[in-house]
N, C-alpha and C positions, 0 to 999 in steps of 0.2 A: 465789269470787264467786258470789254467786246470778244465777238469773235474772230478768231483769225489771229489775237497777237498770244503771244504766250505768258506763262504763267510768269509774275515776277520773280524774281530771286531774291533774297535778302533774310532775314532773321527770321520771319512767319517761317518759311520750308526747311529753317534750320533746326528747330524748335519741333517740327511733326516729324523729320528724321531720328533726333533724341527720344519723342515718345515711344515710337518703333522700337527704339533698342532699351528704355524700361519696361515696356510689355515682354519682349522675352526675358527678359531678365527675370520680371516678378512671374512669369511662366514656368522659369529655370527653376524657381523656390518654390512654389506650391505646388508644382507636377507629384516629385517625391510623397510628399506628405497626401497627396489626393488617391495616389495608388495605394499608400497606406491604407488609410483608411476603406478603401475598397477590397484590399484582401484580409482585414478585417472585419469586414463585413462577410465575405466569401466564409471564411472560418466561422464564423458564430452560423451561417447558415449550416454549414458542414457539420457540426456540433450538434446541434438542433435536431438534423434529420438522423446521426448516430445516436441520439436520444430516444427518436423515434422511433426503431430498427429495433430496438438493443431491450425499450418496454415491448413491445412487440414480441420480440424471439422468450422474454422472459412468461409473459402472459402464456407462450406456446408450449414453453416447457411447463408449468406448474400445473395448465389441462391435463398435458401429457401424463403426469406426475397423478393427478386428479383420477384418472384412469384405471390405474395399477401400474404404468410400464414403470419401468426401471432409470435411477438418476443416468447410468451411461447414455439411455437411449433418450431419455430428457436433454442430452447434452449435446447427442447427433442433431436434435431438432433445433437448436441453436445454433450451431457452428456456423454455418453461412451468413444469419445476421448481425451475430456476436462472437467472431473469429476473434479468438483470443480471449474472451472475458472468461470469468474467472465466477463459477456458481457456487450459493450458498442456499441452502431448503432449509426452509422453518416449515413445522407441520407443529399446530396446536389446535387439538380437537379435528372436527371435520375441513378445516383449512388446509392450504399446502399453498407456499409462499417461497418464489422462488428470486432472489435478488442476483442479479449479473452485475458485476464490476471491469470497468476496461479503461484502459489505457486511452485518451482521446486521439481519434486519426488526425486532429488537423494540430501539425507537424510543431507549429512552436508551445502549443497548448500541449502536448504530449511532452515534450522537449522538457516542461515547465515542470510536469507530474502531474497536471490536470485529469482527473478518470470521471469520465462517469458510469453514475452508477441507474439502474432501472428494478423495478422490485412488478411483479405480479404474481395475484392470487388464484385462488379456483379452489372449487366444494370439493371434498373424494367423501362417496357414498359410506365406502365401507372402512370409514377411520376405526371403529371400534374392533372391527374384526381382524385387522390388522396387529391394534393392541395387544389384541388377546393370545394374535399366532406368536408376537414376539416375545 
């Protein structure tokens, strides 16, 4: 092609017109499904890090627990990273084991009844004397 004349016209620029408009098109069908899976992705992140929070605030409380203080104030030491969950104390022997159950924050996984759950432990010195007071 020289320069200076212009581009032909005929079926070749009819044909790269058409492809234009199957690229949006195959754009129009996969967008949807790509965002899905992106706030799928988001969610199991979300999930994850309430997992994290949630053994955490559990590991806090059963220290707590470990201590002497009391399950109420075991519970105040939770609340912030486990708003809303839901405590259970196993104490066998010197252990104290504290499991928190909750509801998942990420909306259609809660939606579903999806909960998780996180469990921690900790030594308490004075398990026997305990015993003995009750």
């Amino acid at each position: 092609m020289r320069a200076g004349h212009p581009m032909p016209v005929g079926p070749s620029s009819r044909a790269a017109a058409g492809d234009r408009g199957a690229a949006a098109a195959e754009l129009a069908v996969v967008l949807p499904a790509v965002v899905l899976v992106l706030g799928l992705c988001m969610g199991a992140v979300q999930t994850v890090g309430q997992q994290v929070e949630m053994t955490s605030a559990a590991q806090e409380a059963a220290r707590s627990l470990g201590r002497g203080e009391d399950e109420s104030r075991a519970g105040e030491r939770i609340d912030g990273a486990a708003r809303g969950a839901s405590m259970a104390v196993d104490r066998q022997g010197h252990a104290v084991c504290v499991r928190l159950t909750a509801p998942s924050r990420f909306l259609p996984a809660g939606a579903a009844g999806m909960r998780i759950e996180a469990r921690g432990c900790a030594w308490q010195e004075d398990a026997d004397e305990d015993a003995d007071a009750g």
